[in-house]
N, C-alpha and C positions, 0 to 999 in steps of 0.2 A: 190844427192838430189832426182833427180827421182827414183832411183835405191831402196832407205827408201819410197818413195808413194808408189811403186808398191808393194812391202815386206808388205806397212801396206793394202793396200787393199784388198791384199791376205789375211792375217790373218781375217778380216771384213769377206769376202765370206766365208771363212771356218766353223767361228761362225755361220753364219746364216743359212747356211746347216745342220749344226747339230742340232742350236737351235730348231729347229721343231719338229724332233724325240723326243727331250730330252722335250719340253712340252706334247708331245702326252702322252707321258709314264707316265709322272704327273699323268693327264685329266686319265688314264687307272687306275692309281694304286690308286686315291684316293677313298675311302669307297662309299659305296652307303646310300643315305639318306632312313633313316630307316622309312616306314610309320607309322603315324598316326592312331590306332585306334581306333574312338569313342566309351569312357564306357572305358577303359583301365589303367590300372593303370602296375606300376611296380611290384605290389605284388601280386595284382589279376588275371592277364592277363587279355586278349582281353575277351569280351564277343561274348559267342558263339549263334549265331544265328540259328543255324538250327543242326539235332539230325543226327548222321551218318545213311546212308541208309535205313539199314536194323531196325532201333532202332523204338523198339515200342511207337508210340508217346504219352505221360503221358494227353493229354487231348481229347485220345478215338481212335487215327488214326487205322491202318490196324496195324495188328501183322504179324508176320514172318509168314510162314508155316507150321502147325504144331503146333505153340507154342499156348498150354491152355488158356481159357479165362481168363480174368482181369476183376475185379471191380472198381467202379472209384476210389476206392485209392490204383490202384495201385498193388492188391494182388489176387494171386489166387484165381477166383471164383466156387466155387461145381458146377460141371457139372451136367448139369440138360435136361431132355430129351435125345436127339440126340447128345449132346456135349459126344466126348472122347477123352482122353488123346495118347500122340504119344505114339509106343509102347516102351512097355519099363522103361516110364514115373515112378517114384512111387507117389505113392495116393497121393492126397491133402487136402486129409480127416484131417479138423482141429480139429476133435475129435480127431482122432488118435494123435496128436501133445499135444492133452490138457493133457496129462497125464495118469496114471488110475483111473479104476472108483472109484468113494469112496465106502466104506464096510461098514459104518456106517447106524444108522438110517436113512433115509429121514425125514426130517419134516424145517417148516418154518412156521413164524409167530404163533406158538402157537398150528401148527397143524402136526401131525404125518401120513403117511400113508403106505401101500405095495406097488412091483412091482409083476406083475406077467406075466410069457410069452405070448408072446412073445416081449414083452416089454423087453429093455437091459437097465440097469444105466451106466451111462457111466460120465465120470469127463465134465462141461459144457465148451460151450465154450466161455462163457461171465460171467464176475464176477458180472453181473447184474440177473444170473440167478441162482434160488437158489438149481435147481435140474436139471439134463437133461435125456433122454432116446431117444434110436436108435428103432427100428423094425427090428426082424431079416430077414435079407435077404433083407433086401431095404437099402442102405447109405444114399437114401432122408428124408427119412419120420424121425422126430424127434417131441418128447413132450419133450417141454421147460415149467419149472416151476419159480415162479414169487413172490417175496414179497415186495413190495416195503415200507411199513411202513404203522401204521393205519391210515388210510384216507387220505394216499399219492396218490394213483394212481387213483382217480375220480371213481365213482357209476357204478354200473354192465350196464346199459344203455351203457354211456358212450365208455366204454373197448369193449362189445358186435357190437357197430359200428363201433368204430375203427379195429377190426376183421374182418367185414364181408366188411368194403373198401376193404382191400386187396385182394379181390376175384372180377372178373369180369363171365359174362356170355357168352356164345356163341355166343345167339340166342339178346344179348344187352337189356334182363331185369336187372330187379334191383333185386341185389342177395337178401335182404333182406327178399325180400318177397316170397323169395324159402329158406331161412332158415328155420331149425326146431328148436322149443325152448322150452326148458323146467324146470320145478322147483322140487325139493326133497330137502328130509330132510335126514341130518345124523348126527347120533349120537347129535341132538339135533339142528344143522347148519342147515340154508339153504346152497345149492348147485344150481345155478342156469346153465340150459347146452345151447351149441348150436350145431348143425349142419350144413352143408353149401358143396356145390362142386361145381366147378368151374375152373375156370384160375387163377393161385396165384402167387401176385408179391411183398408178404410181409416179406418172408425168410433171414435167416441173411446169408451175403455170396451167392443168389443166381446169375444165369449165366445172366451175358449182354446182353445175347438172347432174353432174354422178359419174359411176365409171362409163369411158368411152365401149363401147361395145364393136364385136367381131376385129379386134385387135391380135396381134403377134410380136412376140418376141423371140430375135436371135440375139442369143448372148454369147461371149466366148471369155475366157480367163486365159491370157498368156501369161508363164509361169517367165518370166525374162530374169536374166541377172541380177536384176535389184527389185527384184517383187513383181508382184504379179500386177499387169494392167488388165484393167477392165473395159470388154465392147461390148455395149449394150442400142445394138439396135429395136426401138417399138415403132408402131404404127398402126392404120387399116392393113388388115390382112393381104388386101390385093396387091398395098404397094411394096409391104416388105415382102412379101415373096416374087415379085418382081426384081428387086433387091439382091435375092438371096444368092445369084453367083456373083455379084460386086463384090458382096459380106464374104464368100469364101475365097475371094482371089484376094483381097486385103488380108485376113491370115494366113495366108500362101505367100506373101510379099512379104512374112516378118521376118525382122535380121537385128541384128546384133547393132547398134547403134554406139559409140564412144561420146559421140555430140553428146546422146541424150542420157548420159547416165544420170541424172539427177531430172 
C-alpha cells in the first residue's frame, strides 16, 4: 500500500513538472490578435493617413528636389520667369502635347481672319478656344482666340475688366487707368482694342510662383455678325510688342466668313 502512494505521487510530480513547459508552449504558439483599424474594411484596407516621405503632397506641400512646378490640380505647370526644368527633363509645353497645328482657315463666329509673323498657329490647348497662336522665340507669350455664342459672353465693358483684373501694378495703382483703349472699324465691324502691362496672374497653366511679372496685353473684341470674338494676346512685354503689327494686321484681315457662322 505505501509502496502504490509513493508510485502515485511520483507520477503527480512528474505531470506538474512538465505541465508548465507544455502550457508555456500553448501561451507561445497561439496567434497574435490581429489589430483593429479604424475606417477598415476587408476589401478596402486600412486607411492611410499620411503620403510617404518624399510624396509630393496633393493640397500644395514641398515637392522633391528638382521636381517642376504643379498646379493646383495637380499637373504640370508652364514655367514662368525664373522657373526651370531638371536637366534633362522633356518640355511640358502643352501645346506641344495638343497635337498639330491646323492648316485650315481661321475663322469663328462668322468671322475669318490671317496670321502673319511672327505669329505661330499652333492646335489650342482648350476646347473652349477657338484658335490659338505661339510668338516665335518666346514659349510664354500666346494669343488665345475666343467665340463663345451670340450674346453669351456679356458686353465689351464687361470682358475689358475682367482682363485688366488679371494684371496687377508695381507701384499698387489701379491698372485700369494705365490701360490704353481704343475703337476701329473693319470691314464694316467695330473692333474695340486694349493695352495694359503689368504683373499677370490670369494665364491657363501658369507657375504656383505668383503672378508673371513685366507682362502685356493686347486684347481686341470684334463685334462680327454672330457675336463678338475675342483676341487676347499676353506675354513678356518684349515679345508682345514685338508682336504688336502681326496683332494689328490680323484685325485688319477680318472679313465676314459664311464657313464660320457658327
Amino acid at each position: 500500500m505505501l509502496r502504490a502512494m509513493k508510485t502515485l505521487c511520483f507520477v503527480v510530480l512528474v505531470i506538474v513538472a512538465l505541465g508548465a513547459p507544455l502550457v508555456a508552449c500553448q501561451k507561445s504558439a497561439a496567434p497574435a490578435e490581429t489589430a483593429v483599424v479604424p475606417g477598415a474594411n476587408s476589401l478596402a484596407g486600412p486607411e492611410l493617413t499620411a503620403m510617404p516621405g518624399e510624396h509630393p503632397s496633393p493640397n500644395g506641400g514641398a515637392l522633391p528636389p528638382g521636381h517642376p512646378a504643379i498646379d493646383q490640380n495637380g499637373m504640370p505647370a508652364q514655367p514662368t520667369g525664373g522657373d526651370k526644368l531638371p536637366p534633362g527633363h522633356p518640355s511640358i509645353d502643352t501645346a506641344a502635347a495638343a497635337g498639330p497645328a491646323p492648316t485650315g482657315p481661321a475663322n469663328a463666329g462668322g468671322l475669318g481672319w490671317n496670321d502673319f509673323a511672327p505669329l505661330v498657329r499652333r492646335a489650342p490647348k482648350s476646347s473652349m478656344r477657338a484658335a490659338e497662336y505661339g510668338i516665335e522665340g518666346d514659349e510664354h507669350a500666346e494669343l488665345s482666340v475666343f467665340y463663345f455664342g451670340e450674346g453669351a459672353a456679356g458686353g465689351v465693358e464687361a470682358n475689358v475688366e475682367r482682363w485688366l483684373g488679371q494684371f496687377s501694378q508695381p507701384d499698387g495703382s489701379e491698372t485700369a487707368k494705365k490701360a490704353k483703349r481704343g475703337e476701329q472699324k473693319v470691314a464694316g465691324m467695330v473692333v474695340n482694342t486694349v493695352e495694359v502691362t503689368g504683373s499677370f496672374a490670369g494665364g491657363m497653366g501658369m507657375s504656383a510662383g505668383g503672378p508673371a511679372t513685366d507682362y502685356m496685353l493686347l486684347g481686341a473684341i470684334a463685334n462680327g455678325p454672330n457675336g463678338a470674338v475675342f483676341f487676347k494676346l499676353t506675354g513678356p512685354s518684349a515679345s508682345v510688342a514685338r508682336a504688336r503689327g502681326a496683332f494689328a494686321q490680323m484685325l485688319g484681315s477680318l472679313h465676314p466668313d459664311a464657313a464660320a457662322a457658327h
